[in-house]
mmCIF file of the N, C-alpha and C atoms, coordinates in Angstrom:
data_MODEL
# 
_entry.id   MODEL 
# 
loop_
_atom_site.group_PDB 
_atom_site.id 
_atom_site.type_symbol 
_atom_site.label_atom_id 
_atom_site.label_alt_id 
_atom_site.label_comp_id 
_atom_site.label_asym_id 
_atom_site.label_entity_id 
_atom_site.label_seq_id 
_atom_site.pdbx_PDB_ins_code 
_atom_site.Cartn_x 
_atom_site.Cartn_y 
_atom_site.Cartn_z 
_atom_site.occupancy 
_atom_site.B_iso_or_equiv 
_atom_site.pdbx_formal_charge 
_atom_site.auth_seq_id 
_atom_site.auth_comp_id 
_atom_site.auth_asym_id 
_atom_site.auth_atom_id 
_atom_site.pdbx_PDB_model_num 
ATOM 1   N N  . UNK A 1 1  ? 73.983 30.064 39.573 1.00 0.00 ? 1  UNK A N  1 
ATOM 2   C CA . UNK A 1 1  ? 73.136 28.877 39.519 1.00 0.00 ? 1  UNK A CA 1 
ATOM 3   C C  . UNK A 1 1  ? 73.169 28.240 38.141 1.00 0.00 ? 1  UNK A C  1 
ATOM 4   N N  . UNK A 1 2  ? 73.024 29.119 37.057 1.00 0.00 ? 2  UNK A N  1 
ATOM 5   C CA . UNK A 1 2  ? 73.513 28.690 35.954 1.00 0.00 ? 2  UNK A CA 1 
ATOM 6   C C  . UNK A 1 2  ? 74.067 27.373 35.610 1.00 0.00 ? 2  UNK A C  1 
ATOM 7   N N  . UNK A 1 3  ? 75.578 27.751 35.403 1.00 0.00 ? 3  UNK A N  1 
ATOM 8   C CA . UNK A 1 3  ? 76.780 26.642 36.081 1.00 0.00 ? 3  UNK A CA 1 
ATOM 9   C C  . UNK A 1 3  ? 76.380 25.215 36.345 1.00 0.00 ? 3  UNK A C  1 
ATOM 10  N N  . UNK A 1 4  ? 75.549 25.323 37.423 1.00 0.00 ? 4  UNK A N  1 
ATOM 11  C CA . UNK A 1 4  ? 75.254 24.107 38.852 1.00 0.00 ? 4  UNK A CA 1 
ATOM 12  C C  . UNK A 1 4  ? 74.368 23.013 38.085 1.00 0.00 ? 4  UNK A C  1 
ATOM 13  N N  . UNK A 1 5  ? 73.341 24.022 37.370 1.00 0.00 ? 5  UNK A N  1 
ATOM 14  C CA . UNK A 1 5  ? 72.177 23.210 36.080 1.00 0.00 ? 5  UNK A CA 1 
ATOM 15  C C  . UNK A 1 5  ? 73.086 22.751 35.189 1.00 0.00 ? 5  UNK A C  1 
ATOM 16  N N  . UNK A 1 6  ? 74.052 23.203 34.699 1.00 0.00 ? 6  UNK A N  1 
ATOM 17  C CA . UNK A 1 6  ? 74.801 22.592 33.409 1.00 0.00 ? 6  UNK A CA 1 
ATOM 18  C C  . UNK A 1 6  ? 76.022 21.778 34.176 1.00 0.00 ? 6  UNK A C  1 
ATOM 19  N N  . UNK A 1 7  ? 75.910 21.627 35.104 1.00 0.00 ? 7  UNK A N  1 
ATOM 20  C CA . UNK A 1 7  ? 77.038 20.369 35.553 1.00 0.00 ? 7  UNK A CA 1 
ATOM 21  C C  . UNK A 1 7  ? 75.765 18.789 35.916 1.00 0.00 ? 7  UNK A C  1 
ATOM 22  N N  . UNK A 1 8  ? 74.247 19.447 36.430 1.00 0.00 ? 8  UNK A N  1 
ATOM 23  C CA . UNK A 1 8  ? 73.440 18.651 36.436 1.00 0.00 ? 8  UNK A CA 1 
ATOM 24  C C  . UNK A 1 8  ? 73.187 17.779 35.442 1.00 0.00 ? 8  UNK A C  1 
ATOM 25  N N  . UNK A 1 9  ? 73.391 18.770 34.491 1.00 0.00 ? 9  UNK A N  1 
ATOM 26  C CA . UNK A 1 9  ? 72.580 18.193 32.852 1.00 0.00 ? 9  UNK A CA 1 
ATOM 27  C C  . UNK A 1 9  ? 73.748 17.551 32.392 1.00 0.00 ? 9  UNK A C  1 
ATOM 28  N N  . UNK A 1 10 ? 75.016 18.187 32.279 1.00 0.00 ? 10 UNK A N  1 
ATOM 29  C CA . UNK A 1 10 ? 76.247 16.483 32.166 1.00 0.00 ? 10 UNK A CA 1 
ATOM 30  C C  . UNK A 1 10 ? 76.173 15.503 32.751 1.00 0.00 ? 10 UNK A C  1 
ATOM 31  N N  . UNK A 1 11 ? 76.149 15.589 33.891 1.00 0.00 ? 11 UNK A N  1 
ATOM 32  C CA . UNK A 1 11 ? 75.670 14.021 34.908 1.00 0.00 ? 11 UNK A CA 1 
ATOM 33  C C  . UNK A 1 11 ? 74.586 13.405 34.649 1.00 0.00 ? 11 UNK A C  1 
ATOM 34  N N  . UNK A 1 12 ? 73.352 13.778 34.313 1.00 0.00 ? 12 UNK A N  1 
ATOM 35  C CA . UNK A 1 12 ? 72.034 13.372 34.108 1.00 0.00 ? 12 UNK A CA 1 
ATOM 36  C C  . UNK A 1 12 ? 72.584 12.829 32.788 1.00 0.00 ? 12 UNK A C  1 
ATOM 37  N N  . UNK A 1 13 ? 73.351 13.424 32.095 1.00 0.00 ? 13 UNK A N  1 
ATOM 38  C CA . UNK A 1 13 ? 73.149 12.936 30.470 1.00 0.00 ? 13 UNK A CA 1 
ATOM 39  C C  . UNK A 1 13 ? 74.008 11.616 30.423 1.00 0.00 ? 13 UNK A C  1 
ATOM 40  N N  . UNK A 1 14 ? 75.574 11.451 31.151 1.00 0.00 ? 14 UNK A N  1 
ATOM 41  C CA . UNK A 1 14 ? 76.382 10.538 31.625 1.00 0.00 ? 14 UNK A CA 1 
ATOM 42  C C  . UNK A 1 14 ? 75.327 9.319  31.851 1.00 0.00 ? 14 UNK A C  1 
ATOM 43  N N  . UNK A 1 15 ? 74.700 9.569  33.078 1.00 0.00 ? 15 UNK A N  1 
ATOM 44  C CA . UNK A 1 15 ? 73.962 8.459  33.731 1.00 0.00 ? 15 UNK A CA 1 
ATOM 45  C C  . UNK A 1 15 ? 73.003 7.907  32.798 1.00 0.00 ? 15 UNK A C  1 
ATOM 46  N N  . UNK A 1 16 ? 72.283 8.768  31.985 1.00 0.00 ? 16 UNK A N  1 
ATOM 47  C CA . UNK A 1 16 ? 71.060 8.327  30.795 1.00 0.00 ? 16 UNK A CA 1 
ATOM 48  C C  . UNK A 1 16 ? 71.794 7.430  29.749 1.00 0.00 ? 16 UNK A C  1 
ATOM 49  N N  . UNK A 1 17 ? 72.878 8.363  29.214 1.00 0.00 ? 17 UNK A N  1 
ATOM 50  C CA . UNK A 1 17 ? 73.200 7.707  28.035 1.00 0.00 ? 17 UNK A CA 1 
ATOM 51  C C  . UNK A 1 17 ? 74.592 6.846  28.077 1.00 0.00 ? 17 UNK A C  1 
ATOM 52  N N  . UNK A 1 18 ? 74.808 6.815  29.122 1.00 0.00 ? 18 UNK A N  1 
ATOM 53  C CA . UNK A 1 18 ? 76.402 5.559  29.282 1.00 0.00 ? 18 UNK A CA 1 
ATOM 54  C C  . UNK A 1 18 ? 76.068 4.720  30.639 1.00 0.00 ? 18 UNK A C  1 
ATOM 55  N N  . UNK A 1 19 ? 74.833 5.536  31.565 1.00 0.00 ? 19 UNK A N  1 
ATOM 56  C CA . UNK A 1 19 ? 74.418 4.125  32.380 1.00 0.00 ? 19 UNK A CA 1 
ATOM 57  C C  . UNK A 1 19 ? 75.704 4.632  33.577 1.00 0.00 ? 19 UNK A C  1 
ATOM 58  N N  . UNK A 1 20 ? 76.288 5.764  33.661 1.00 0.00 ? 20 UNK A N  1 
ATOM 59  C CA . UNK A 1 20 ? 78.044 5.859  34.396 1.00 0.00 ? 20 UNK A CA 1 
ATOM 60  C C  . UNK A 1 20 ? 77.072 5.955  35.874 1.00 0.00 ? 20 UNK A C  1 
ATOM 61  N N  . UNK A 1 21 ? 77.342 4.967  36.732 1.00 0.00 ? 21 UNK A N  1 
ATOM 62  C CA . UNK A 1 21 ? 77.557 4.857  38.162 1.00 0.00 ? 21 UNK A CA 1 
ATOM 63  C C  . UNK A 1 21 ? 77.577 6.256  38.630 1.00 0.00 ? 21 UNK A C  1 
ATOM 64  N N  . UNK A 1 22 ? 79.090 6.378  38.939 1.00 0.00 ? 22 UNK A N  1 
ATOM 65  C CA . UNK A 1 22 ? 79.802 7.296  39.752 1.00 0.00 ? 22 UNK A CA 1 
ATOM 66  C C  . UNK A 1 22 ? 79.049 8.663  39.293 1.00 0.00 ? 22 UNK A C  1 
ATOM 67  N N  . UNK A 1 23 ? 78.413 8.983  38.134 1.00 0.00 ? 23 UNK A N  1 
ATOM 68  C CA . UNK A 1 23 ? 77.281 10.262 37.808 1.00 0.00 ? 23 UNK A CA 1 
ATOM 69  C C  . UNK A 1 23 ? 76.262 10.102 38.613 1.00 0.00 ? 23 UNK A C  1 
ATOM 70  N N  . UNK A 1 24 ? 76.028 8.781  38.679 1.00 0.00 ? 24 UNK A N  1 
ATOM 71  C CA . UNK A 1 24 ? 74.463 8.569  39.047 1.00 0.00 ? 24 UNK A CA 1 
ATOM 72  C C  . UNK A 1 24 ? 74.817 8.507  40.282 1.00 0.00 ? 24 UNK A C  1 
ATOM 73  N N  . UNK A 1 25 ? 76.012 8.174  41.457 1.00 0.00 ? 25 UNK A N  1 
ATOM 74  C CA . UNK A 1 25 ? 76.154 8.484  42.757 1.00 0.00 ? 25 UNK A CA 1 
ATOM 75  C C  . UNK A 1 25 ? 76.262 10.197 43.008 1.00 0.00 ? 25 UNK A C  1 
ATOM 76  N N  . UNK A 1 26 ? 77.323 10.923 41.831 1.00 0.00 ? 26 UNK A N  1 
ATOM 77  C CA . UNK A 1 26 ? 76.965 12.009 42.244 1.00 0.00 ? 26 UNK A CA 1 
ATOM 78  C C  . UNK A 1 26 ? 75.606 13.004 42.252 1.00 0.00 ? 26 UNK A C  1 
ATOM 79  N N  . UNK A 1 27 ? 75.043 12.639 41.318 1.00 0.00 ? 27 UNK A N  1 
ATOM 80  C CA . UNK A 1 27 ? 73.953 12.853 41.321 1.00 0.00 ? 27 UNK A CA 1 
ATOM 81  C C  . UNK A 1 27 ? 72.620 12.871 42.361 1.00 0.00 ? 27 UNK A C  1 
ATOM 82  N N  . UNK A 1 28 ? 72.671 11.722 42.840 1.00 0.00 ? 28 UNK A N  1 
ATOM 83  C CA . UNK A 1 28 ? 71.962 10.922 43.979 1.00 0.00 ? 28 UNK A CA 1 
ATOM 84  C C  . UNK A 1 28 ? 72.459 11.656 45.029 1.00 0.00 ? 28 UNK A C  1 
ATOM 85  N N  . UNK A 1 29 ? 73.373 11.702 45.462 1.00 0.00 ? 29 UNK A N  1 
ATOM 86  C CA . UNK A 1 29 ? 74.239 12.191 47.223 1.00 0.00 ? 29 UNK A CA 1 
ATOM 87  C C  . UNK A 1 29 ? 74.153 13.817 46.952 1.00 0.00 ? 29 UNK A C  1 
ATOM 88  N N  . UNK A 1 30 ? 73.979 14.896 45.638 1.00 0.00 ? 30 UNK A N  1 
ATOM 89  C CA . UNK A 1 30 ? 73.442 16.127 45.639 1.00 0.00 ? 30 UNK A CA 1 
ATOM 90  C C  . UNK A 1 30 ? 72.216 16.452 46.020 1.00 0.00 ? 30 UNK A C  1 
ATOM 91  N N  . UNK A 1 31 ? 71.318 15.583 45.830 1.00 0.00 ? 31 UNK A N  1 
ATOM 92  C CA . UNK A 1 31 ? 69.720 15.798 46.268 1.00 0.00 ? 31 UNK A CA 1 
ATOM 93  C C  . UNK A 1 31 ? 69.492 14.909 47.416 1.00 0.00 ? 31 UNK A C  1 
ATOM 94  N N  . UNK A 1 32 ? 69.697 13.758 47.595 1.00 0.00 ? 32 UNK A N  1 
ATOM 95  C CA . UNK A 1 32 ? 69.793 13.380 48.746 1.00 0.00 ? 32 UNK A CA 1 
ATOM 96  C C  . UNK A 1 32 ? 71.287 13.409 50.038 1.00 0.00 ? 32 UNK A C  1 
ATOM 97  N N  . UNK A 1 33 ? 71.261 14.657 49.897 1.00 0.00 ? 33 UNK A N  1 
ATOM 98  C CA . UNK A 1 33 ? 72.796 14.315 50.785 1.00 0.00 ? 33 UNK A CA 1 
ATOM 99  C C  . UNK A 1 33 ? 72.718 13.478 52.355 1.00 0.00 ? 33 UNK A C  1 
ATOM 100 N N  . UNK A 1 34 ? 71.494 13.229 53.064 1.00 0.00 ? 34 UNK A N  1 
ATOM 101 C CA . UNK A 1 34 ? 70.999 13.006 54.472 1.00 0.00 ? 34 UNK A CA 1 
ATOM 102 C C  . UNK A 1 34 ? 71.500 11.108 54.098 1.00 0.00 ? 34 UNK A C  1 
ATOM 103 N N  . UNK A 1 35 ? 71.008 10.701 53.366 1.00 0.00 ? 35 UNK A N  1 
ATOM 104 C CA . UNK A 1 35 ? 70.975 9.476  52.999 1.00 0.00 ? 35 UNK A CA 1 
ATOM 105 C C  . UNK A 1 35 ? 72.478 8.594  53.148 1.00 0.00 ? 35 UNK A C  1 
# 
């Protein structure tokens, strides 16, 4: 589980601090996958 948090926290940080889309889709479609 480790791992899974520190691929979270690159994407979260992507999306915060460069605004990157495609983080913020992956991001989004991991917690909401139904959507």
């Amino acid at each position: 589980m480790k791992e899974k948090d520190t691929i979270y926290e690159n994407l979260f940080r992507k999306v915060a601090f460069r605004d990157d889309e495609q983080a913020f889709r992956e991001l989004f479609l991991e917690f909401y996958p139904a959507l």
